[in-house]
DOVEXDO-707144 format. One record per residue (C-alpha): x negated, y negated, z; residue number from 1. Coordinates in Angstrom, 1 decimal, padded with zeros to 4 digits, always signed. Example, Ala and Ser with C-alpha at 12.3 -4.5 7.8 and 13.67 -1.06 7.14 Angstrom:
BEGIN
     east    north       up     i
   -012.3   +004.5   +007.8     1
   -013.7   +001.1   +007.1     2
//
This chain:
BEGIN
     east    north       up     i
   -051.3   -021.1   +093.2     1
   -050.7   -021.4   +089.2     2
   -053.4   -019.0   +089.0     3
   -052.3   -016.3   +091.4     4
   -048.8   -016.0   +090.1     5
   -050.2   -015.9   +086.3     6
   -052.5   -013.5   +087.5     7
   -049.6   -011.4   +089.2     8
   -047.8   -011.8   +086.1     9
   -049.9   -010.6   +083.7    10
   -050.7   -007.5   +085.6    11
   -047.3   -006.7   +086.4    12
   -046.2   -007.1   +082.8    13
   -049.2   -005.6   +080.3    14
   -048.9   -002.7   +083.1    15
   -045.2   -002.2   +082.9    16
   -045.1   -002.2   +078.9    17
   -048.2   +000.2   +078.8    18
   -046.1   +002.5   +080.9    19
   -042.7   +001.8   +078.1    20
   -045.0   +002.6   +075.7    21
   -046.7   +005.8   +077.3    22
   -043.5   +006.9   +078.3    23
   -041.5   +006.9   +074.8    24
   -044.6   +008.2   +072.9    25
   -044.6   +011.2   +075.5    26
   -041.2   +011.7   +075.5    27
   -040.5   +011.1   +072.1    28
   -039.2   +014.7   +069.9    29
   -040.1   +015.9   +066.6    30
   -036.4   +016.1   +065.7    31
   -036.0   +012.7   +067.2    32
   -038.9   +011.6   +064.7    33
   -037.5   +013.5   +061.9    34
   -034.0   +011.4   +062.3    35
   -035.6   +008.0   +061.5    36
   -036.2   +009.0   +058.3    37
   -032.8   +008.1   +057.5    38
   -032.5   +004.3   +058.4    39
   -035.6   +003.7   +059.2    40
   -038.5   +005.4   +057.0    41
   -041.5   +003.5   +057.8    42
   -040.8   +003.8   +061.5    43
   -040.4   +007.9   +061.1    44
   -044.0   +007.9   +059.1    45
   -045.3   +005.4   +061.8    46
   -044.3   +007.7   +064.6    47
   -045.9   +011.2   +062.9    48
   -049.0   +009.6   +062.4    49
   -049.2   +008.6   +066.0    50
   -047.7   +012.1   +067.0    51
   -050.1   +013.6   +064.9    52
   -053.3   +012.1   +067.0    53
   -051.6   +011.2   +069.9    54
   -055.0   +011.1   +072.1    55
   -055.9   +007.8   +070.3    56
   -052.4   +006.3   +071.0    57
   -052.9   +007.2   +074.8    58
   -056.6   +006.3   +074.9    59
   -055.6   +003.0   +074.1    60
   -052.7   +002.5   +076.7    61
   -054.7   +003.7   +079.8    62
   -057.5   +001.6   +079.2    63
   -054.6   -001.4   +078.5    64
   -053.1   -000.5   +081.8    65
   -056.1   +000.0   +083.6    66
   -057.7   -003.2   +083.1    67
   -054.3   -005.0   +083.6    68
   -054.3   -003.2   +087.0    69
   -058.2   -003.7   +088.1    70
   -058.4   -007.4   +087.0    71
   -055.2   -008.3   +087.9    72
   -055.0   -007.2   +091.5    73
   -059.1   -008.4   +091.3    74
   -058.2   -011.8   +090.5    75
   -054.6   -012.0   +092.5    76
   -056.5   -010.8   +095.7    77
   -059.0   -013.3   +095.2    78
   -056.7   -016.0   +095.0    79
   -055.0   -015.3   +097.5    80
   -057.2   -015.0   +100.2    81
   -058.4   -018.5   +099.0    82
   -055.2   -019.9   +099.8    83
   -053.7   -018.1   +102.9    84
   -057.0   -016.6   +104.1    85
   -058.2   -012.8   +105.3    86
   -055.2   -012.9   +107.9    87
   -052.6   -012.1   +105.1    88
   -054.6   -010.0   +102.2    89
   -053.7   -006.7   +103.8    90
   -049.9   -007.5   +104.1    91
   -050.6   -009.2   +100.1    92
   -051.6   -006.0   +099.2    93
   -049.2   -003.6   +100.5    94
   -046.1   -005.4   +098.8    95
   -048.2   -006.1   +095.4    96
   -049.1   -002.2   +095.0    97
   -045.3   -001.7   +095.9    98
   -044.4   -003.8   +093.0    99
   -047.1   -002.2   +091.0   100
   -045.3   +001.3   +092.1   101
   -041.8   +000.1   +091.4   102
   -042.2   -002.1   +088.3   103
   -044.9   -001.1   +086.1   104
   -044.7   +002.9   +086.7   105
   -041.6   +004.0   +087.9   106
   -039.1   +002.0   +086.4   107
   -040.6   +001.5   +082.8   108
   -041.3   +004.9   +082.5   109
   -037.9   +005.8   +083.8   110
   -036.4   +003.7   +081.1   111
   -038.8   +004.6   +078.5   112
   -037.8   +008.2   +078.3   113
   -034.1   +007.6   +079.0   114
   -034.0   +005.1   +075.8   115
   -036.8   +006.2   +073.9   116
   -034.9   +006.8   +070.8   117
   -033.9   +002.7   +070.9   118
   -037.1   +001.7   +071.7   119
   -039.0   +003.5   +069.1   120
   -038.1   +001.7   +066.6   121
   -039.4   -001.3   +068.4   122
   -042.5   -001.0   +069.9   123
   -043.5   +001.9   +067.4   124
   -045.1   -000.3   +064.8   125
   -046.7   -003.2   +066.8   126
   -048.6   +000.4   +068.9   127
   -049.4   +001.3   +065.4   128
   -051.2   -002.0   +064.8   129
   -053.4   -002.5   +068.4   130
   -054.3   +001.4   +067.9   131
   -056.0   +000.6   +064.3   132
   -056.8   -002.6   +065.6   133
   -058.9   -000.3   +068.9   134
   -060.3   +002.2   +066.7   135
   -064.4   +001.2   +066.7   136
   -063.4   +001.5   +070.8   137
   -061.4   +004.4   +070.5   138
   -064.4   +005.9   +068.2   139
   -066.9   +005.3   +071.5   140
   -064.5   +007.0   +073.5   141
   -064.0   +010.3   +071.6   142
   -068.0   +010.2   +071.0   143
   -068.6   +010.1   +074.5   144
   -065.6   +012.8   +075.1   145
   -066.4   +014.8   +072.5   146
   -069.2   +017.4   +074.8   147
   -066.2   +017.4   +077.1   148
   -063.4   +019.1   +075.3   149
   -063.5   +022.7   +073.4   150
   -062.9   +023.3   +069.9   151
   -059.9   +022.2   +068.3   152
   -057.4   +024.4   +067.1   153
   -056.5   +023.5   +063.3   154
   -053.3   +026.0   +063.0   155
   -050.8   +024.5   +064.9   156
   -048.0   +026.3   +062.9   157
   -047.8   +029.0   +065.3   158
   -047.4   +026.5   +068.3   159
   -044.6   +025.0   +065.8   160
   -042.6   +027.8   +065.3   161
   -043.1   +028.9   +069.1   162
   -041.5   +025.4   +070.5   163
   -038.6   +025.5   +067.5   164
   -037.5   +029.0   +069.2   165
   -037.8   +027.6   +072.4   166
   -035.5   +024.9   +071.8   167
   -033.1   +027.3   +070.4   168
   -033.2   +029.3   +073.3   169
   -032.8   +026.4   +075.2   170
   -029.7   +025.4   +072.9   171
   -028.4   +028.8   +073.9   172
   -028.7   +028.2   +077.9   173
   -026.7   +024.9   +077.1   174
   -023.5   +026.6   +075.5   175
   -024.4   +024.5   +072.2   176
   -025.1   +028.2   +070.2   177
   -024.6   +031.6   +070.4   178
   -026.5   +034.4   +070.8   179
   -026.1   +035.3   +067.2   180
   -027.0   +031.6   +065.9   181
   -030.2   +031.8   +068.3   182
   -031.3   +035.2   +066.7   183
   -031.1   +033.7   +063.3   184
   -032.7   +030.6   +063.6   185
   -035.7   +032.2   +065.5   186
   -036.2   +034.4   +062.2   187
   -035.9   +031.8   +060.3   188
   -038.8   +030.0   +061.7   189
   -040.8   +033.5   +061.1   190
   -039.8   +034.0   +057.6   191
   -042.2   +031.3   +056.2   192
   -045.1   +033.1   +058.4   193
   -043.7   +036.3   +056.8   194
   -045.5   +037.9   +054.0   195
   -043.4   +039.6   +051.0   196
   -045.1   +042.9   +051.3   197
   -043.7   +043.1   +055.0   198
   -039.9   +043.2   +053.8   199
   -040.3   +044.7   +050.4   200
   -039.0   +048.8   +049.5   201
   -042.2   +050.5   +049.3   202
   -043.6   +052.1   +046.0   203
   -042.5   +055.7   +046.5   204
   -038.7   +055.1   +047.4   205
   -037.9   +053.4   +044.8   206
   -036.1   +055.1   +041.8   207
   -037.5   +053.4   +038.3   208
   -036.0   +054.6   +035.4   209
   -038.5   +054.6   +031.8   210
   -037.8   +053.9   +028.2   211
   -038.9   +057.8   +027.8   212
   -035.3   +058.6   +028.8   213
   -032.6   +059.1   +026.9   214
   -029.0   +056.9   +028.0   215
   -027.8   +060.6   +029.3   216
   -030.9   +061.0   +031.1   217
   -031.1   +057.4   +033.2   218
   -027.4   +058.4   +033.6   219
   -028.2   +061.1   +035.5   220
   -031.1   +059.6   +037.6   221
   -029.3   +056.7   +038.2   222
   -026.3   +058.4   +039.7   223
   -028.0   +060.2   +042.6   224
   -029.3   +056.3   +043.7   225
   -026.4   +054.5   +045.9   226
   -028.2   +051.2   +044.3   227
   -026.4   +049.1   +041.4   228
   -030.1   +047.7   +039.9   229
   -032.9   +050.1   +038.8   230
   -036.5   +048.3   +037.5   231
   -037.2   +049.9   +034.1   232
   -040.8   +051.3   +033.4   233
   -042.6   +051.5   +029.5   234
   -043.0   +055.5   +028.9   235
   -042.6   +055.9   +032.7   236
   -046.0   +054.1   +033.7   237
   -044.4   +052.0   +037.2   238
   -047.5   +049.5   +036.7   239
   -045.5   +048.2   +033.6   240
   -042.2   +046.9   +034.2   241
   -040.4   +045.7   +031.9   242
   -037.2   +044.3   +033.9   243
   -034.1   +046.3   +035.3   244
   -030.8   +048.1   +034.0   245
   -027.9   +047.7   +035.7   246
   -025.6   +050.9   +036.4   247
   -022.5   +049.4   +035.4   248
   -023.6   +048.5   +031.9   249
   -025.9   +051.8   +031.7   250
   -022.4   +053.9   +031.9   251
   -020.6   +051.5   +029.7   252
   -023.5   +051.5   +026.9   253
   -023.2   +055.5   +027.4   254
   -019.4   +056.2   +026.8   255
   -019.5   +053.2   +024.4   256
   -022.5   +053.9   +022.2   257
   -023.4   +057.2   +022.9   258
   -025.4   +057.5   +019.6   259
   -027.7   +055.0   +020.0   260
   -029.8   +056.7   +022.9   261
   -032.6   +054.0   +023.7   262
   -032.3   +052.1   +026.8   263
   -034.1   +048.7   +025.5   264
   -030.9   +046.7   +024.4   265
   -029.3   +046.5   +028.1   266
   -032.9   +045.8   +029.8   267
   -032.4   +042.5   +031.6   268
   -035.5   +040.2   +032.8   269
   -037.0   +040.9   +036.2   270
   -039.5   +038.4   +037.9   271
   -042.7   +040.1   +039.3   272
   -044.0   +038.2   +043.1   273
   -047.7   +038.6   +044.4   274
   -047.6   +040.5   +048.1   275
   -049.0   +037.3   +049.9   276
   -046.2   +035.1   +049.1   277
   -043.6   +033.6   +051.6   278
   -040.2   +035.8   +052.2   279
   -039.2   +032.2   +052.9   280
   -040.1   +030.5   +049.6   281
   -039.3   +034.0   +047.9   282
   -035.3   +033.6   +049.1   283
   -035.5   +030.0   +048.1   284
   -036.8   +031.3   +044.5   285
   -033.8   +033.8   +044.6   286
   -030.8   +031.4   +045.6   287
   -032.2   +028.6   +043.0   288
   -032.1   +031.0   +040.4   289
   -029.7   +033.3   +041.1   290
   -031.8   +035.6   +041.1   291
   -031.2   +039.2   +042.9   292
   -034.9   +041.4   +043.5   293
   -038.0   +040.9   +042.0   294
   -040.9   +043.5   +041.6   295
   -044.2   +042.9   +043.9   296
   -047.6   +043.0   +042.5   297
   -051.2   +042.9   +044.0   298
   -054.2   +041.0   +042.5   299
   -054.2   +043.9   +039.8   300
   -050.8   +044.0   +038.8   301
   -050.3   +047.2   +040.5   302
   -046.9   +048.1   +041.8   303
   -046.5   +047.9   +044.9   304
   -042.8   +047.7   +045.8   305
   -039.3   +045.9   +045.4   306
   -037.8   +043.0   +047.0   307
   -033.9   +042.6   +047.4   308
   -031.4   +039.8   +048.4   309
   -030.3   +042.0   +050.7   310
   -033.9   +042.6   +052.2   311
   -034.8   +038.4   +052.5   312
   -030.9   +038.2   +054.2   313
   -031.8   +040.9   +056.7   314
   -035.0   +039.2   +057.9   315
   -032.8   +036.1   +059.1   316
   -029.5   +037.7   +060.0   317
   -030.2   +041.2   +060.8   318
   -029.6   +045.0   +059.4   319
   -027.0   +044.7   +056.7   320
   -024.9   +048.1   +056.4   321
   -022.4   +048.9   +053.1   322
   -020.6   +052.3   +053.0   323
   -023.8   +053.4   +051.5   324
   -026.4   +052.5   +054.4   325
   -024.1   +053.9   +057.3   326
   -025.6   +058.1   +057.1   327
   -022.9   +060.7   +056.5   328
   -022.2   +062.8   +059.2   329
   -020.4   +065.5   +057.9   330
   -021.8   +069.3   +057.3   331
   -019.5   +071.3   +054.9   332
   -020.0   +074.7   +054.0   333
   -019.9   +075.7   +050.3   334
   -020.1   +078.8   +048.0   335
   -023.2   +080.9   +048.4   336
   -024.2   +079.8   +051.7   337
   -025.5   +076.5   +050.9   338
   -024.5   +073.5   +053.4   339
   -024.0   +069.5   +052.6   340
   -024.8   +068.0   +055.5   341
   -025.1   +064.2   +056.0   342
   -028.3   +062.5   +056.7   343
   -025.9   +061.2   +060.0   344
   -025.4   +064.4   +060.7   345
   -027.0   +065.3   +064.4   346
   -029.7   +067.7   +064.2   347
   -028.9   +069.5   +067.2   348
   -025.5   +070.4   +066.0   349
   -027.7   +072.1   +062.8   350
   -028.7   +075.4   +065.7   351
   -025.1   +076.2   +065.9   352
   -024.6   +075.6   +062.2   353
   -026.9   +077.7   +060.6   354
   -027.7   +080.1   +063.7   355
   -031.3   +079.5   +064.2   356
   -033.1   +077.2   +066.2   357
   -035.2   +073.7   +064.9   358
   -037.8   +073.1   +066.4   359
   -037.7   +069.0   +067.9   360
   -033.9   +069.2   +067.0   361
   -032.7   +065.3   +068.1   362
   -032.0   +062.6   +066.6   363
   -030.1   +062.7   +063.3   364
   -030.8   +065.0   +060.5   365
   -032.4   +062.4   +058.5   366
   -034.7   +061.2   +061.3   367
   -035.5   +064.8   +062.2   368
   -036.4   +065.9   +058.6   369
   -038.6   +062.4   +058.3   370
   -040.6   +063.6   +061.4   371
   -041.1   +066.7   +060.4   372
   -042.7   +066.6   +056.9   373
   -044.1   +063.0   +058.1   374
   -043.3   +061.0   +055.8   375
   -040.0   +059.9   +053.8   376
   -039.3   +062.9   +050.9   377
   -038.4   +062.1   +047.2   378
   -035.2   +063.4   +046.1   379
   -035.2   +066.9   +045.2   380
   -037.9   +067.9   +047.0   381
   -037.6   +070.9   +049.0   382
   -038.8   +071.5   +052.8   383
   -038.6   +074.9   +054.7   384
   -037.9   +075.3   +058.2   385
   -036.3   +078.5   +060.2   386
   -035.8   +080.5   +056.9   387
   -033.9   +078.0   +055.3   388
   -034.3   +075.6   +052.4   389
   -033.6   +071.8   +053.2   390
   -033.5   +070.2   +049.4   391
   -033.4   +066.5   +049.9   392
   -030.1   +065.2   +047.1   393
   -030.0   +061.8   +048.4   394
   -032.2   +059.3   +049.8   395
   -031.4   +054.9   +051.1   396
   -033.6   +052.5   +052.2   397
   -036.3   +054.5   +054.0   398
   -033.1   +057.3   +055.1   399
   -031.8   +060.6   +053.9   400
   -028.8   +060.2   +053.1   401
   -027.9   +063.5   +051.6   402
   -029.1   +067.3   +052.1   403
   -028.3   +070.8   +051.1   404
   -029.6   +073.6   +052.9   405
   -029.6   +077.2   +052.5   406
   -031.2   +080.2   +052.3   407
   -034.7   +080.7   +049.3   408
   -033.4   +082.7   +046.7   409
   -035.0   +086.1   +046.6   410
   -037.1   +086.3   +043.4   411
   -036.5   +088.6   +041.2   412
   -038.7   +091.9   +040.6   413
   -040.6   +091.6   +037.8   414
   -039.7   +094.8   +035.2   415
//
């Protein structure tokens, strides 16, 4: 009798922890693993490196549980029958796989997952210690596995980022964020998969201003550019920056100083990035420092763009838009028959205007001039289209922001 209920016993109980134990490892979060870090450290490193390999953690609990099962019922049967004979073993084994059912699977993993952030910290560190203690078996095991399962996948960081929007989506469905909290943190989680040549202002858009130049000369480049922060160039070559002028202190140095024309006392440092870095460890750069755009390079030190605050903000909340990003949309006439017409301006409204008709008129005037000569135009460059002159004044961010248009000028005979 002693042995039938020890027998029982054992089984019921090995069984029903194995199941507590599969249970919480299963159910257990990252973020739930993340928070013991803050009372209980060794617990939180115990529980990533079980997390991390989690098929030796399991390997060991079904072959715990499965033993406890077969030699337990094996050895309970047995005894039974010995005491109370073949008349009762079916009736025996009905209500002991009940209890099996109700106590060792059902109910311990019920609890398991309901209180797995109490029982962690319990159980996490003794399953530590039988794993290492089961790792020649658990070596066998993957050996004999191993022919069985297809190549692993080393990057997990894409599954990562994929399960952190999920749960903010799922945070959304819950009423626990918005829409607008959901969008951010899901470009956050891209940002350190970003690359900075992704987000920076391309090469040819950007205006750079040279040591070349007189103070009255940047004055006047820098004034048809909405931007406050213009990168500097040695004798105009772009692959040599030397750091950036700001426009407020290029037109004080000019009405102060105006006889000292060289541009070198009021150039302030600029920090250069390679294109493959992070956006993400880029903005961390930039808020540690205070720092407010830095100048991408390739391998060679070639140019290749600028990177703002505003362009790493974007990524994670969205288009930003001053007075200077929204397009103009008005179209006034002037002297001569020359039009200013905003780069907001719609371009089917430019027929009636001028009296011709564009061909693929739609959109606004800057997206319409961008199609047509394919590509964004520098300032002052001229395009033609229906007799008329389009002479780009202004340009933002990848936009026309400002136009003229009128009619060519006849060229004079020569005499």
């Amino acid at each position: 009798m002693i042995v039938l209920i020890v027998a029982m016993s054992a089984a019921l109980v090995i069984s029903a922890l194995c199941s507590l134990l599969e249970a919480t490892l299963l159910s257990l979060t990252p973020t739930q693993v993340a928070r013991f870090g803050e009372s209980h450290p060794t617990v939180m490193h115990t529980w990533q490196k079980l997390k991390s390999e989690i098929k030796r953690p399991i390997a060991v609990i079904l072959v715990l549980n499965t033993f406890s099962h077969t030699i337990g019922a094996a050895v309970a049967g047995a005894q039974f029958e010995s005491l109370y004979g073949k008349e009762w073993l079916a009736t025996f084994s009905i209500v002991f796989s009940i209890l099996i059912l109700q106590f060792t699977e059902i109910l311990p993993k019920t609890l398991g997952v309901r209180y797995n952030a109490l029982l962690a910290p319990i159980v996490g560190i003794p399953l530590y210690a039988v794993v290492r203690a089961s790792a020649p078996f658990i070596a066998v095991i993957n050996l004999i596995n191993r022919p069985f399962e297809g190549r692993q996948r080393k990057d997990h960081s894409g599954g990562t980022v994929d399960e952190i929007a999920a749960l903010a989506g799922m945070a959304r469905l819950s009423n626990l964020i918005g829409e607008y909290e959901e969008s951010i943190i899901k470009n956050a989680t891209k940002m350190s998969l970003t690359k900075v040549d992704s987000v920076m202002i391309p090469h040819d858009q950007i205006t750079f201003l040279s040591t070349a130049q007189t103070m009255t000369d940047a004055v006047l480049t820098a004034h048809w550019d909405p931007h406050t922060r213009f990168p500097i160039c040695d004798e105009g070559d772009h692959d040599r920056v030397l750091g950036y002028i700001n426009f407020k202190e290029l037109v004080y140095r000019a009405r102060t100083n105006p006889s000292d024309p060289s541009l070198r006392g009021i150039i302030r440092p600029v920090h250069f990035v390679h294109q493959d870095e992070s956006a993400a460890e880029l903005l961390r750069m930039f808020v540690e420092q205070h720092v407010h755009m830095a100048i991408v390079r390739d391998d060679n030190d070639k140019t290749l763009g600028l990177v703002t605050m505003e362009d790493l903000v974007e990524e994670l909340v969205g288009e930003l838009e001053d007075e200077f990003d929204r397009l103009p949309r008005m179209c006034h006439a002037l002297s001569g028959g020359t039009w200013m017409v905003g780069g907001g301006f719609p371009a089917s409204k430019l027929d009636d205007v001028l009296g011709v008709t564009l061909e693929n008129a739609r959109g606004s005037t800057s997206a319409w001039l961008i199609d047509r000569m394919k590509r964004l135009p520098r300032v002052n460059e001229v395009h033609q289209e229906a007799g008329y002159e389009f002479l780009i004044r202004r340009t933002r961010r990848g936009k026309i922001f400002e136009v003229s248009v009128s009619k060519p000028r006849p060229v004079a005979a020569r005499p």
